[in-house]
TORZADREN-82880 format. One line per 2 residues: number of its first residue (from 1); their letters; for each residue x, y, z of C-alpha. Coordinates in nm, 4 decimals. Layout:
<sites>
NUM = A = X,Y,Z ~ ...
</sites>
This chain:
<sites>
1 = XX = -0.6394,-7.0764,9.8448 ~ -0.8028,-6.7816,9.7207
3 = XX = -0.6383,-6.4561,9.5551 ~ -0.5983,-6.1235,9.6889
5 = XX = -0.8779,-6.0084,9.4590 ~ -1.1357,-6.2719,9.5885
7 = XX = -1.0906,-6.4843,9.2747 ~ -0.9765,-6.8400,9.2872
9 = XX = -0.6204,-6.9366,9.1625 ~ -0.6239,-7.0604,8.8681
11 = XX = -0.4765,-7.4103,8.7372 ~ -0.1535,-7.4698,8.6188
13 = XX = -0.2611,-7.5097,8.2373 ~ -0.5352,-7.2404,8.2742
15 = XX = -0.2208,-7.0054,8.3691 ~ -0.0263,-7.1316,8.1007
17 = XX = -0.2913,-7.0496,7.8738 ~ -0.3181,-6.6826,7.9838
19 = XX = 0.0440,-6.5932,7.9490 ~ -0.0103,-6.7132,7.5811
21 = XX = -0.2875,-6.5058,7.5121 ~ -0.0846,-6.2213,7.6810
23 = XX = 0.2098,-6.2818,7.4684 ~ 0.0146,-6.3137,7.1490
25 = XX = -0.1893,-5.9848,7.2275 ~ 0.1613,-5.7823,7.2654
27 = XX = 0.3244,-5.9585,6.9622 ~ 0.0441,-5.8812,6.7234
29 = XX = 0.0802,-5.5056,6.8743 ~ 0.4224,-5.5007,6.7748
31 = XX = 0.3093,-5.6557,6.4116 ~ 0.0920,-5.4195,6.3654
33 = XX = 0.3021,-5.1412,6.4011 ~ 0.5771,-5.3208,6.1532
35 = XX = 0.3200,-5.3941,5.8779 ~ 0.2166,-5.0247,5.9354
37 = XX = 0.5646,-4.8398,5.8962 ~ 0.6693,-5.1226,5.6095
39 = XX = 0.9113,-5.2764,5.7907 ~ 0.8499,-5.6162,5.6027
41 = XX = 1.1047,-5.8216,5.7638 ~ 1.0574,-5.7827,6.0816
43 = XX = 0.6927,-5.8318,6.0530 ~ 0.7543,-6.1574,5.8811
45 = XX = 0.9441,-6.2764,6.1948 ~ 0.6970,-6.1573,6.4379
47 = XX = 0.4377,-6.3113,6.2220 ~ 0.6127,-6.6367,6.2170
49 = XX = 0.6326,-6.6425,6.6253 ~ 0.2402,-6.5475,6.6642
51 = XX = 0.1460,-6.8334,6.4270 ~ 0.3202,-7.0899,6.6518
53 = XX = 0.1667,-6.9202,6.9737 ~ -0.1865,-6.9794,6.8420
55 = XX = -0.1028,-7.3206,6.8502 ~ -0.1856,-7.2997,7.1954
57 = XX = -0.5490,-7.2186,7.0875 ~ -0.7989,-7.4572,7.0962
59 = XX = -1.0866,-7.2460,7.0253 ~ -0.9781,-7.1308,6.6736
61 = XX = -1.2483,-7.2424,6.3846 ~ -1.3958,-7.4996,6.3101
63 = XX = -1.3867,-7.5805,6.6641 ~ -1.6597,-7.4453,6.8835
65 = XX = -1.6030,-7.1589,7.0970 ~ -1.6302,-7.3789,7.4146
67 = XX = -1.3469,-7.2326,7.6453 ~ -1.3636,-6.8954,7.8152
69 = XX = -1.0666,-6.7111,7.6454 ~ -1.2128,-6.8385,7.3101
71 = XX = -1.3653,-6.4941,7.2046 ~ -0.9940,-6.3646,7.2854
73 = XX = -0.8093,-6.6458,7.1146 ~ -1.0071,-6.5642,6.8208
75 = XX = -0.9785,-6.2070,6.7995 ~ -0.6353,-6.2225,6.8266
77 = XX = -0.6004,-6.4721,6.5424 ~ -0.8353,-6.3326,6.3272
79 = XX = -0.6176,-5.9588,6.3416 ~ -0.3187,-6.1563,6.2981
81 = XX = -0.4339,-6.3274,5.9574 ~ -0.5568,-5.9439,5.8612
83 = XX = -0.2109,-5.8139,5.9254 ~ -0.0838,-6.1268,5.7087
85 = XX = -0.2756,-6.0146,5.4702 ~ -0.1717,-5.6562,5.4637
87 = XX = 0.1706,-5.8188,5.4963 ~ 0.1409,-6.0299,5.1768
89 = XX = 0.0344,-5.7040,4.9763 ~ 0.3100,-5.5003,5.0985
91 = XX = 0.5613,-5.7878,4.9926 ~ 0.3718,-5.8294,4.6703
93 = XX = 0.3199,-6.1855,4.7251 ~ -0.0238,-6.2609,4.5880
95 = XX = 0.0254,-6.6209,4.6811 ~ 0.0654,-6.5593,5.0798
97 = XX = -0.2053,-6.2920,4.9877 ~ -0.4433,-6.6228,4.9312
99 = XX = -0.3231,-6.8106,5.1751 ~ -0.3802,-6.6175,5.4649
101 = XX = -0.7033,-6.4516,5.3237 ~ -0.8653,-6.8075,5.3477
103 = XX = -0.7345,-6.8719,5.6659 ~ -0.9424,-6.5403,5.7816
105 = XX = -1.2417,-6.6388,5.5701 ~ -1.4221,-6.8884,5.8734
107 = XX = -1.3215,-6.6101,6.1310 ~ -1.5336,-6.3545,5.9406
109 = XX = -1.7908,-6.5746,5.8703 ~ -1.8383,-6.6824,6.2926
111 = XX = -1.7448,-6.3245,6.3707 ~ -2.0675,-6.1470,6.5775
113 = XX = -1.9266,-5.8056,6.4689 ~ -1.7500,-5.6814,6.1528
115 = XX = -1.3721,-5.6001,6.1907 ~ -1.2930,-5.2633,6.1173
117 = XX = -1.0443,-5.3384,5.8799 ~ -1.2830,-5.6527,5.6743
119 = XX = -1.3823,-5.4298,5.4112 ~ -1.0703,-5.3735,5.3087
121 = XX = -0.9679,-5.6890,5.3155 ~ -1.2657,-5.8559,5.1046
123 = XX = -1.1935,-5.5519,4.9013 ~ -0.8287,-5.6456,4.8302
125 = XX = -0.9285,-6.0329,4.7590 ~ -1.2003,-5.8768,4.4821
127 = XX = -0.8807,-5.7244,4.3017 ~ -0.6578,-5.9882,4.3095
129 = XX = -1.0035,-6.2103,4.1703 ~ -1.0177,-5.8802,3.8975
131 = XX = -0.6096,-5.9185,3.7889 ~ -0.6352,-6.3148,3.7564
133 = XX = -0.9740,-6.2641,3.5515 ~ -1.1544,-6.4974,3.7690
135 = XX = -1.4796,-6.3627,3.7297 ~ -1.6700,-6.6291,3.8517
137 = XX = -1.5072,-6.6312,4.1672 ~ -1.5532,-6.2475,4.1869
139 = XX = -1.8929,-6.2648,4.1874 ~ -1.9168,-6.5525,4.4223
141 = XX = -1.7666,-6.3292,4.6764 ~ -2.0693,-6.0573,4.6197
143 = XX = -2.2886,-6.2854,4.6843 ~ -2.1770,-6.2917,5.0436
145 = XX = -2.1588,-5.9512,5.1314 ~ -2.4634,-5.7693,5.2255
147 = XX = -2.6258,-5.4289,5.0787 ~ -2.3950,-5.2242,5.3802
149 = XX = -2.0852,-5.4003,5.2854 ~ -2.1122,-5.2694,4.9374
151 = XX = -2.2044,-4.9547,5.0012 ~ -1.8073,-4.9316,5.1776
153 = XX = -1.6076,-4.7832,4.9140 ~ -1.3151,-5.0814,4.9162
155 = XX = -1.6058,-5.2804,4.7946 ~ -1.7247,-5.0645,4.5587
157 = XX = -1.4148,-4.9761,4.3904 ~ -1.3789,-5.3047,4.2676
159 = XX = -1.7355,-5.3737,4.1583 ~ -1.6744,-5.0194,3.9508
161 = XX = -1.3444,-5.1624,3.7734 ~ -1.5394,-5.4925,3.7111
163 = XX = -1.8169,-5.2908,3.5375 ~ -1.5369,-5.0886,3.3027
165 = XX = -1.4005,-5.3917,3.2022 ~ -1.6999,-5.5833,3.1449
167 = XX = -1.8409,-5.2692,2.9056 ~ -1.4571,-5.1723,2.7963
169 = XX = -1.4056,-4.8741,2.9652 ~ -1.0391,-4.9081,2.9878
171 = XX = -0.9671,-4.5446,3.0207 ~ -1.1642,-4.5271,3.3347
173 = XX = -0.9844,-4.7971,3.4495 ~ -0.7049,-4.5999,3.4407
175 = XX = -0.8143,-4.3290,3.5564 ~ -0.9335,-4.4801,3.8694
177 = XX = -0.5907,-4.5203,3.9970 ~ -0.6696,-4.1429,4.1188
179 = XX = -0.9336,-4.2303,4.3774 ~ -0.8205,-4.5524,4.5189
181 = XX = -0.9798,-4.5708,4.8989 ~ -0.6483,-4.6172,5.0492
183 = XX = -0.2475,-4.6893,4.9667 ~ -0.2923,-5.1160,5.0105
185 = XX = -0.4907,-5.1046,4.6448 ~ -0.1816,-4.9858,4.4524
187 = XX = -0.0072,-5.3283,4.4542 ~ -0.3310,-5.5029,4.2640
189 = XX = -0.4133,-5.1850,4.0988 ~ -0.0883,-5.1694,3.9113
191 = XX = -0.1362,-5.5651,3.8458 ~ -0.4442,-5.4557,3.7039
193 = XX = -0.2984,-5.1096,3.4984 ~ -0.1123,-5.3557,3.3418
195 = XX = -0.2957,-5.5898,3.1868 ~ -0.5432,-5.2891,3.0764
197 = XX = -0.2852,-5.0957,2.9368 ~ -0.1858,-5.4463,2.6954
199 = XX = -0.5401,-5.4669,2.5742 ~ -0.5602,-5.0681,2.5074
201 = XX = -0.2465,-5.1108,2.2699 ~ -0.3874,-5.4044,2.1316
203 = XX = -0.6962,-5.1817,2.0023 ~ -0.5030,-4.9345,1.9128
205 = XX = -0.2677,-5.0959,1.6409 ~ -0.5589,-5.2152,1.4913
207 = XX = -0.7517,-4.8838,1.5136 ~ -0.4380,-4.6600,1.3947
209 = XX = -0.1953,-4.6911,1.1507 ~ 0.0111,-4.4549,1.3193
211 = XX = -0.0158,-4.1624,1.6596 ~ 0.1957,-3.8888,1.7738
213 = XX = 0.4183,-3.9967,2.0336 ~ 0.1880,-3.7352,2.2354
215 = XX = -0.1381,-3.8715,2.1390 ~ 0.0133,-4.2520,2.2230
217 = XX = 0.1032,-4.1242,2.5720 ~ -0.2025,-4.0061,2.6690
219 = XX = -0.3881,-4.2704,2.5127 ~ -0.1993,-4.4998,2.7684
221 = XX = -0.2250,-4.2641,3.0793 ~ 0.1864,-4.2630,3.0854
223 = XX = 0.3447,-4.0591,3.3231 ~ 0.6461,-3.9851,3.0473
225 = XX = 0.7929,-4.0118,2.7119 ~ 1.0682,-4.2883,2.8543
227 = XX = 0.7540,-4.4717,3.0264 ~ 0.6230,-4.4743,2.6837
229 = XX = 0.9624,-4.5771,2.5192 ~ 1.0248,-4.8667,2.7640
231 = XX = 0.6333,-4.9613,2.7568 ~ 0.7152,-4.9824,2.3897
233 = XX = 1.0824,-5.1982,2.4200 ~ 0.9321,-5.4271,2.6540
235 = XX = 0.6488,-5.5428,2.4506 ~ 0.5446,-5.4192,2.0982
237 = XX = 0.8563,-5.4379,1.9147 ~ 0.7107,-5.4302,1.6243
239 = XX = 0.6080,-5.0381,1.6937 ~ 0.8391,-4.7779,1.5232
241 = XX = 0.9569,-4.4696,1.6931 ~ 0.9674,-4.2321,1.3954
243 = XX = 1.0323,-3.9231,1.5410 ~ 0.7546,-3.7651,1.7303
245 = XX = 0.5686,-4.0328,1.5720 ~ 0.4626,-4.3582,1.6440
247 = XX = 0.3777,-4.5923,1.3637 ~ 0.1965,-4.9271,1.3939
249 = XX = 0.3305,-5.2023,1.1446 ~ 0.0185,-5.3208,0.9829
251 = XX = 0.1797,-5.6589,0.8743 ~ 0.1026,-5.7694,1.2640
253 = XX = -0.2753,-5.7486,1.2133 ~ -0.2833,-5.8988,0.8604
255 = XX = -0.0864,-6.1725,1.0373 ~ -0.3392,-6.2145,1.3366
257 = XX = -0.6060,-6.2033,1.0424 ~ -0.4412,-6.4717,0.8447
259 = XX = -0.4588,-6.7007,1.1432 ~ -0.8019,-6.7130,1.1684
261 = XX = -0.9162,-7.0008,0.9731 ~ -1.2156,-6.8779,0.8465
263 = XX = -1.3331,-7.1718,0.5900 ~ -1.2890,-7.4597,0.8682
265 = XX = -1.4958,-7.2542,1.0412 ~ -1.7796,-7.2107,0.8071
267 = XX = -1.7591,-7.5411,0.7028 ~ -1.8194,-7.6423,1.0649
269 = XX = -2.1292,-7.4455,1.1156 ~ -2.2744,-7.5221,0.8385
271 = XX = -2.1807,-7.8775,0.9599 ~ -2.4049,-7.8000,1.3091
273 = XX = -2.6624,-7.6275,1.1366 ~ -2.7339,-7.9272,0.9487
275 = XX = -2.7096,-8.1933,1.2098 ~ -2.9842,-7.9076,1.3922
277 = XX = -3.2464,-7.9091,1.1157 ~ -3.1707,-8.2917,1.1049
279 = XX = -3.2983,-8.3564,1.5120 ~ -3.5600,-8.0819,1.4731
</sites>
């Protein structure tokens, strides 16, 4: 039989695969618009039902695109595992966050276009690399972007951080909270405040002996006095409030000094030096 449009009927598994696709296509609509107004839960769900729908697929990576809905079947997946991605930051869940961005890794890679949202995306996974100090892997990532991709300002804020940490720039590290290119950074860039913030106080108790409670704020780009007072409680207890002044205890550093154990040390370079001269 033929249809009304001149097109043969199709078979009963080629049918089967088409409502699929159809029901995929609307469901990722619908996640989209959940990871969009936050509502986390909900997009979980959905998430959960798309991922057993693309088990229908059979042209996902690594297998070829031999079957004629496989340039749909992959679009579709690929934009889900983005919006899993988004997902994962919104829930703060850096280990979904990993997950899902490898799952999307092969679909970028066989992809004959760019997706409109894969800049940010490589951009987020260049943060996360930043916050776990995985440097290695950071620039492993570059490597595979081309001179365009940089240029995109989610890829270039994080190759900016990387170069004020690698020099010590902490305070523009900071500071570049203010010009994030869009609201799915603040997750990793707050990971990432963090751990900056630790190693500015760490300089600073051994710089100062003591700062105005003024200065100290500043210093650690602190919205308020309590931010400074519970960034204080939480972790440098051995800082005293005195006041409107902040004193360092300088028994800490003599302490870390002590530990060092500076004669072993010598005595094993000396050690190497002479084993050196020995083979040369």
């Amino acid at each position: 039989k033929i249809n009304q449009n001149g097109a043969p009927p199709l078979e009963l598994g080629q049918q089967g695969d088409a409502m699929a696709l159809e029901k995929a296509a609307a469901d990722l609509a619908v996640l989209k618009q959940q990871v969009a107004s936050k509502s986390y839960d909900a997009a979980k769900s959905t998430l959960v039902g798309i991922k057993i729908g693309m088990t229908t697929f059979t042209s996902l990576p690594p297998a070829p695109p031999s079957t004629p809905a496989a340039a749909q079947e992959r679009q579709i997946a690929g934009e889900t595992f983005e919006q899993a991605v988004l997902l994962s930051v919104g829930m703060e869940d850096t280990q979904s966050f990993q997950r899902h961005f490898a799952q999307l890794k092969p679909f970028y890679a066989e992809a004959p276009t760019a997706s409109p949202l894969q800049c940010t995306v490589c951009g987020l996974n260049l943060m996360l690399l930043l916050v776990e100090n995985r440097l290695a892997e950071f620039h492993s990532e570059l490597e595979l972007l081309g001179e365009e991709e940089r240029a995109n300002e989610a890829i270039a804020f994080p190759i900016r951080l990387e170069q004020y940490l690698m020099v010590g720039s902490y305070n523009q590290v900071l500071e570049a909270k203010a010009s994030m290119p869009n609201a799915s950074f603040d997750f990793f860039m707050a990971l990432l405040l963090d751990t900056v913030r630790d190693f500015i106080a760490e300089c600073t108790e051994v710089a100062y002996t003591e700062l105005s409670m003024s200065a100290a704020q500043t210093m650690m780009i602190l919205g308020s006095r309590e931010e400074l007072v519970s960034f204080i409680e939480e972790a440098h207890e051995n800082w005293v409030v005195d006041g409107e002044t902040l004193r360092f205890n300088p028994a800490s550093t003599a302490s870390k000094s002590s530990e060092v154990p500076s004669m072993r040390l010598m005595s094993e370079a000396l050690g190497y030096a002479t084993e050196l001269e020995r083979i040369v």
